[in-house]
C-alpha positions as a printed NumPy array, in Angstrom:
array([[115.218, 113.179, 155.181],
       [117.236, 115.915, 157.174],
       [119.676, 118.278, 154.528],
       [122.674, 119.776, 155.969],
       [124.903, 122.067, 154.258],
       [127.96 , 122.369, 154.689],
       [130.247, 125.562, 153.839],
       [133.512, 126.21 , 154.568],
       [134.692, 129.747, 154.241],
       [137.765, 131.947, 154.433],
       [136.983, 135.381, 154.482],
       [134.883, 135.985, 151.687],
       [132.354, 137.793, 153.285],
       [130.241, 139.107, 150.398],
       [130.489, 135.972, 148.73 ],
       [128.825, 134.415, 151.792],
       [125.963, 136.468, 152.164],
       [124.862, 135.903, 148.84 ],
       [125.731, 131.946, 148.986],
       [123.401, 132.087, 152.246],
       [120.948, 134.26 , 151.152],
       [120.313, 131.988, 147.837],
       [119.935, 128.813, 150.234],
       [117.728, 130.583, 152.376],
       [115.136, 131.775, 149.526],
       [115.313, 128.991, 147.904],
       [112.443, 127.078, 146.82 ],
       [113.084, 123.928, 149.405],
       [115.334, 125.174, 152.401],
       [117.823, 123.067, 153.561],
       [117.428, 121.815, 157.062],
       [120.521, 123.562, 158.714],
       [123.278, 125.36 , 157.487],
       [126.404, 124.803, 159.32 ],
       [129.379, 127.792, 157.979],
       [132.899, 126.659, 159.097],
       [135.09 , 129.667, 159.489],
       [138.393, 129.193, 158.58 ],
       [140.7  , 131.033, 160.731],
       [138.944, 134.46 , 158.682],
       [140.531, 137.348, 159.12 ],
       [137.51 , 139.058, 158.221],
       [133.548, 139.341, 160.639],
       [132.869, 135.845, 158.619],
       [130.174, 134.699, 161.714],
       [128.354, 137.457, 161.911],
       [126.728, 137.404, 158.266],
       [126.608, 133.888, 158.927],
       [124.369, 133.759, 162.133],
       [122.354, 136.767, 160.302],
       [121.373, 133.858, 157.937],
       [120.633, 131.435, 160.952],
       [123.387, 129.465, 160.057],
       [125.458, 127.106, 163.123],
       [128.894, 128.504, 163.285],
       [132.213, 126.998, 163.713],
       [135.571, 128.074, 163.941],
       [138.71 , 126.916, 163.716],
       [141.536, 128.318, 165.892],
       [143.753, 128.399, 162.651],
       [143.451, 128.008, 158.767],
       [143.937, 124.52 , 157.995],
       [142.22 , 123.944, 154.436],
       [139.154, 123.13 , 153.454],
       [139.127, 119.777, 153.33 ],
       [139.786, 119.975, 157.396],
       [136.627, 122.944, 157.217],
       [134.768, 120.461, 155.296],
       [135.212, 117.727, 157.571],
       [134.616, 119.868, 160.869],
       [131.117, 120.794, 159.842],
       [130.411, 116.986, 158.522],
       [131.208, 116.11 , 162.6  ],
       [128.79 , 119.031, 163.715],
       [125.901, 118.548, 161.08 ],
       [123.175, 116.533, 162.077],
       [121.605, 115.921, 158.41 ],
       [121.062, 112.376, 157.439],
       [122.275, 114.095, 153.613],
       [125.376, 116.29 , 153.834],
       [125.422, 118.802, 151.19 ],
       [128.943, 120.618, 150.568],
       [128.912, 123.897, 148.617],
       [131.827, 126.943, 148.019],
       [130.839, 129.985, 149.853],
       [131.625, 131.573, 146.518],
       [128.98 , 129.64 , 144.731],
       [125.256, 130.789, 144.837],
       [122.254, 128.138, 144.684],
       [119.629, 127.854, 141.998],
       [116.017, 128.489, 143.346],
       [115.376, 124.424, 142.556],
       [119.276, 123.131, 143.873],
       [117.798, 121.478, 147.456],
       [114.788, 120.43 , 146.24 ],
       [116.285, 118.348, 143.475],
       [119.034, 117.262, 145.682],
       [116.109, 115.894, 148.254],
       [114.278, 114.177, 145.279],
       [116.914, 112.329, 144.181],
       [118.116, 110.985, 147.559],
       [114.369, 110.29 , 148.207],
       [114.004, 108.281, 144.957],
       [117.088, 106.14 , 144.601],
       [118.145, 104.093, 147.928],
       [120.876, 102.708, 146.218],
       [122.601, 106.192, 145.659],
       [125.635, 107.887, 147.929],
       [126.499, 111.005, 146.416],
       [125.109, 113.508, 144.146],
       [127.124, 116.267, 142.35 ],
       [125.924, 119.371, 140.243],
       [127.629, 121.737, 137.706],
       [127.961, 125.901, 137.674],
       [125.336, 127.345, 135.833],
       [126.402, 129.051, 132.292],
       [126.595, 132.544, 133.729],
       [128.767, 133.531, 135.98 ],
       [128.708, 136.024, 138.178],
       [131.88 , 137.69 , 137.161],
       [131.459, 139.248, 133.274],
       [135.131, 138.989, 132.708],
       [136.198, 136.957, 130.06 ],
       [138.497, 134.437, 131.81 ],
       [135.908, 134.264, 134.055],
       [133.005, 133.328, 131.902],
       [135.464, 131.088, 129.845],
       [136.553, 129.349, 132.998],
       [133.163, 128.596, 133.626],
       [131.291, 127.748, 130.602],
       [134.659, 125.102, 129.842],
       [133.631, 123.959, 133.655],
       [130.234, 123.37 , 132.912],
       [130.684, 121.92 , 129.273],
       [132.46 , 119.288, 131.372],
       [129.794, 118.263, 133.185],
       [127.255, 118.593, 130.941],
       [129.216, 116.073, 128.387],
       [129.94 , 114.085, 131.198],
       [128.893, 110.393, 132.705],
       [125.527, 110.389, 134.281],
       [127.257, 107.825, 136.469],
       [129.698, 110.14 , 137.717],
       [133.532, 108.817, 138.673],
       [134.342, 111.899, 140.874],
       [133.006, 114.027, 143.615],
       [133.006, 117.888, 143.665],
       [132.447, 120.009, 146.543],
       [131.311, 123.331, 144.824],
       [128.22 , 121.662, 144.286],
       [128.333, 118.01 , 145.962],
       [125.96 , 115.334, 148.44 ],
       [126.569, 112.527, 150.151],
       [124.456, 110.739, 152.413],
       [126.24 , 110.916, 156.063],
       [126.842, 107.353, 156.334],
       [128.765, 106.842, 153.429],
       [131.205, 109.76 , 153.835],
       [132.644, 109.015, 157.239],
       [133.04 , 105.139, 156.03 ],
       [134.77 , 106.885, 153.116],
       [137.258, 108.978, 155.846],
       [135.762, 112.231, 154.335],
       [137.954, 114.442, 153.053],
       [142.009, 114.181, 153.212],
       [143.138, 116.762, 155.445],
       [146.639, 116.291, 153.99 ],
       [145.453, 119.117, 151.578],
       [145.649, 122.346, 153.525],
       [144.926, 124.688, 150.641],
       [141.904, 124.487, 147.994],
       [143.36 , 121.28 , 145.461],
       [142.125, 118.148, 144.498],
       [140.713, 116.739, 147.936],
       [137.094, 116.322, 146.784],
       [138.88 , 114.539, 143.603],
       [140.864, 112.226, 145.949],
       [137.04 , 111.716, 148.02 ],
       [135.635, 110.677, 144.883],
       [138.38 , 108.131, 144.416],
       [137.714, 107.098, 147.875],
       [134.148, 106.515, 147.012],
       [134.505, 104.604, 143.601],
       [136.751, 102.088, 145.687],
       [133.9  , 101.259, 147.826],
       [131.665, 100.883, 145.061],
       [129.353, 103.796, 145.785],
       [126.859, 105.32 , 143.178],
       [127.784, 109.022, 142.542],
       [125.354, 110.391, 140.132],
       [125.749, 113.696, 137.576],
       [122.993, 115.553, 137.561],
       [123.763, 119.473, 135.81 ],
       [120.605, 120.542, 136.228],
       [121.546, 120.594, 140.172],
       [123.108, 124.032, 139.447],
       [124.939, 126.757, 141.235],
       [126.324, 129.891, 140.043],
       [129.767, 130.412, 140.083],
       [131.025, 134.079, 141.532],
       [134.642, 134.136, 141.375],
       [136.763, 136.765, 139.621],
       [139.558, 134.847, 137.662],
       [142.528, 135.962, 136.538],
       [145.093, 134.872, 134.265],
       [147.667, 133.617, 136.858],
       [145.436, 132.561, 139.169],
       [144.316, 130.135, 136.516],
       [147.718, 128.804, 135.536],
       [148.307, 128.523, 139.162],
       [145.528, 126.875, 140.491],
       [145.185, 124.758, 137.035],
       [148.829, 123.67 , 136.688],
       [150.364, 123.458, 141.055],
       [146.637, 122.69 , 142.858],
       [145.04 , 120.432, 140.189],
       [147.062, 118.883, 137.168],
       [150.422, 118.341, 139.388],
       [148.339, 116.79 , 142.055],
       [145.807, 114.743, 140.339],
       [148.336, 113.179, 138.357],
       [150.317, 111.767, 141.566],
       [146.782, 110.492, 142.536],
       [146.229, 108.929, 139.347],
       [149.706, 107.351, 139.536],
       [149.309, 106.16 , 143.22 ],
       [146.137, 104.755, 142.718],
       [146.613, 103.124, 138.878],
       [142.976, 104.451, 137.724],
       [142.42 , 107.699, 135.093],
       [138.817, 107.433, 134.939],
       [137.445, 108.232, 131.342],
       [135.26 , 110.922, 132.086],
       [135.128, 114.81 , 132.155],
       [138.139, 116.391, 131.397],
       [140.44 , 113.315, 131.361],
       [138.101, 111.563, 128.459],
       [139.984, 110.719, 125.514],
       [138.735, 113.27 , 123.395],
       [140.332, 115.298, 125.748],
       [143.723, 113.715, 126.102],
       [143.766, 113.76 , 122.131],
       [143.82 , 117.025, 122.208],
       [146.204, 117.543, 124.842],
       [148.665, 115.164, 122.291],
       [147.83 , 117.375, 119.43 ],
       [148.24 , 120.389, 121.056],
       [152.136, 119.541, 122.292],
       [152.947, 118.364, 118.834],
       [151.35 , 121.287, 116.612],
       [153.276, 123.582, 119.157],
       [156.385, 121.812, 119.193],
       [156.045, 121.48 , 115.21 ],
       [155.846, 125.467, 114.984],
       [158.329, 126.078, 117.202],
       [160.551, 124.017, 114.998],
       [159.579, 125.245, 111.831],
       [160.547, 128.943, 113.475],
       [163.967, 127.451, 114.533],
       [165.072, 125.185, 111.444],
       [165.675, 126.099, 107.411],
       [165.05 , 124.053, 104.541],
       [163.191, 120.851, 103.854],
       [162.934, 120.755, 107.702],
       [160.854, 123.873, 108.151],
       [158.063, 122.939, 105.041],
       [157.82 , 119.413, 107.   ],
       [157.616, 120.737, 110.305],
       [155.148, 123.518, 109.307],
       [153.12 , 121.22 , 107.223],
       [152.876, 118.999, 110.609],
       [151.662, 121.459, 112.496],
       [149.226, 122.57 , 109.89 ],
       [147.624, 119.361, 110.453],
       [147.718, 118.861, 113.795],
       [145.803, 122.164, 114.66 ],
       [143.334, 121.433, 111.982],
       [143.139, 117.662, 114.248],
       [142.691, 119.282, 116.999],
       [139.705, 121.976, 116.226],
       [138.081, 118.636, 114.614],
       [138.705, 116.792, 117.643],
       [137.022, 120.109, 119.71 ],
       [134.419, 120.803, 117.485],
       [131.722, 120.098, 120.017],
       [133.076, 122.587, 122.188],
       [133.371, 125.338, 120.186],
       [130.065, 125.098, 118.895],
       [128.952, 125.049, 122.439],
       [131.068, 128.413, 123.233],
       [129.528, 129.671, 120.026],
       [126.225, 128.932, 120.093],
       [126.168, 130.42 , 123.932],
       [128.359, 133.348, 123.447],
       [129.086, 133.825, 119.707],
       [131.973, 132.584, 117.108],
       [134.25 , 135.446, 118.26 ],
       [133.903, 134.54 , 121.903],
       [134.671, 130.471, 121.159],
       [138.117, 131.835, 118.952],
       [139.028, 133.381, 121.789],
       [137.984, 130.294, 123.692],
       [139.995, 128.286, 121.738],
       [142.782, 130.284, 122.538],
       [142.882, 129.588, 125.715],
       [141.942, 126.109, 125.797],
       [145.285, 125.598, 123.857],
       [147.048, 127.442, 126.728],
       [145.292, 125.304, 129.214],
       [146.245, 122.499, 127.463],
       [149.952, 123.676, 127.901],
       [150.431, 124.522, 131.085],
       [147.833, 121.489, 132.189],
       [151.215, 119.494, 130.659],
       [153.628, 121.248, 132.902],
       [151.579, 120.186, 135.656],
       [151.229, 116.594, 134.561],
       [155.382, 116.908, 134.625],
       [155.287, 118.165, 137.639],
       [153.263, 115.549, 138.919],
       [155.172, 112.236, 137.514],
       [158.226, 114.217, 138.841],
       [156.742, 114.782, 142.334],
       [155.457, 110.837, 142.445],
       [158.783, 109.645, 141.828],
       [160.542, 111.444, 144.153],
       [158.223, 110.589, 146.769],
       [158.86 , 106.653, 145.147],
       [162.636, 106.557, 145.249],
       [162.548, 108.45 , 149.072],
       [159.625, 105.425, 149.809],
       [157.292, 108.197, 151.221],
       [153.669, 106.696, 150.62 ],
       [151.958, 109.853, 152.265],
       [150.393, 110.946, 149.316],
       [149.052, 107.469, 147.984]])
């Protein structure tokens, strides 16, 4: 069984070398490499073919998911194994990758989860991950997504599948929508986090609400919409949506209570008394997972910011039911 990786790349040329240079000394090579350069602005090719990666290039940027689907034509591997150029393999990723395509006939697609260090020692950073990776972790061994930072499929099954939608030009929700793609065809994706890479981006705080809120929540939720189906898994499980409720309504409830006199403020502090003490119930398991990895003072400031996430994650969802109706009452069906 022939491995081919596939990495699509836009500048990011330290990044790169690293993400090759893990592959490379890794305890089972893959079989090729194939780097898709992205219209980089930066000598992206040249640390790739030090590597002995294939090359490709597009004339311009065009996304990702276009990248993605360039160096699925060019690959040759009967396995085609999609990974960020910002993420770095674990010594074991390939190899367990290879057993588990070897073992099970029946399965299409594999997907991993970021190990629980990243590379970055930021605090957003970490938190970003460590909430990424409690996802998976907690999630479905029978997986109802795909995720390219980490992702297989065997060759076959992603071209009948239409790869990746190239209607995404910028880094969104296109492996999400591949996964859907999948699911209808009744393929087996598996969830396995001990397929691990490391994650090495730097976050910051607005490139979270931005890529959170405009290139994931607003999207997904047309897609949800369009297609009828919010799978219970990850972080659209119901424990998860709970707290989403009880986050709106503790913070609505204090806002209130800060605005109004009288009986009206003891109620509507009272309420939101509750509901916060609902919600760090309803988290529990996650904050003893922060804690126990980083320390209580690292999951209160976790906390913190999954109640901001939660937030903004709800301006997106607007966003989303605002940008599927438009698209309804103008009957434009490109997105769905």
């Amino acid at each position: 069984m022939r491995i081919s990786v596939v990495i699509p790349v836009y500048n990011q040329s330290e990044h790169l070398e690293r993400c090759l240079a893990g592959l490379r000394d890794g305890a089972s090579r893959p079989d090729e490499i194939v780097v898709v350069d992205d219209g980089s602005e930066e000598d992206v090719a040249a640390v790739a073919l030090r590597h002995g990666a294939r090359v490709l290039r597009q004339t311009a940027r065009q996304g990702p998911a276009a990248a993605r689907n360039a160096g699925a034509r060019a690959a040759s591997g009967d396995v085609l194994l999609f990974v960020d150029a910002d993420t770095f393999a674990r010594p074991d990723m390939v190899a367990r990758m290879r057993e588990w395509f070897a073992q099970d006939a029946a399965l299409a697609a594999l997907i991993g989860a970021y190990d629980d260090d990243s590379a970055d020692r930021g605090f957003l950073s970490q938190w970003k991950n460590l909430t990424h990776r409690y996802y998976h972790v907690h999630g479905r061994q029978e997986a109802r997504t795909f995720w390219s930072g980490c992702g297989a499929v065997r060759r076959e099954v992603f071209f009948r599948a239409g790869g990746f939608d190239e209607r995404y030009r910028r880094p969104s929700i296109e492996d999400i929508a591949f996964g859907y793609q999948l699911r209808r065809r009744g393929a087996v994706i598996r969830l396995d986090p001990q397929v691990q890479v490391k994650h090495g981006k730097r976050w910051t705080l607005w490139a979270l609400i931005k890529t959170d809120m405009l290139c994931r929540a607003a999207p997904w939720t047309e897609l949800m919409l369009c297609t009828r189906w919010m799978p219970d898994d990850l972080n659209l499980q119901r424990r998860e949506r709970w707290s989403l409720a009880l986050c709106l309504v503790a913070v609505a409830s204090l806002a209130g209570a800060a605005v109004w006199g009288g009986g009206a403020r003891w109620a509507l502090t009272a309420t939101s008394t509750v509901t916060w003490g609902a919600m760090i119930l309803n988290q529990r398991n996650y904050l003893r997972y922060l804690a126990g990895l980083r320390g209580p003072l690292f999951a209160a400031k976790g906390f913190g910011m999954q109640i901001l996430y939660y937030l903004y994650s709800a301006a997106g969802l607007a966003l989303g039911v605002g940008a599927f109706l438009w698209h309804r009452a103008w009957e434009d069906d490109s997105v769905c």
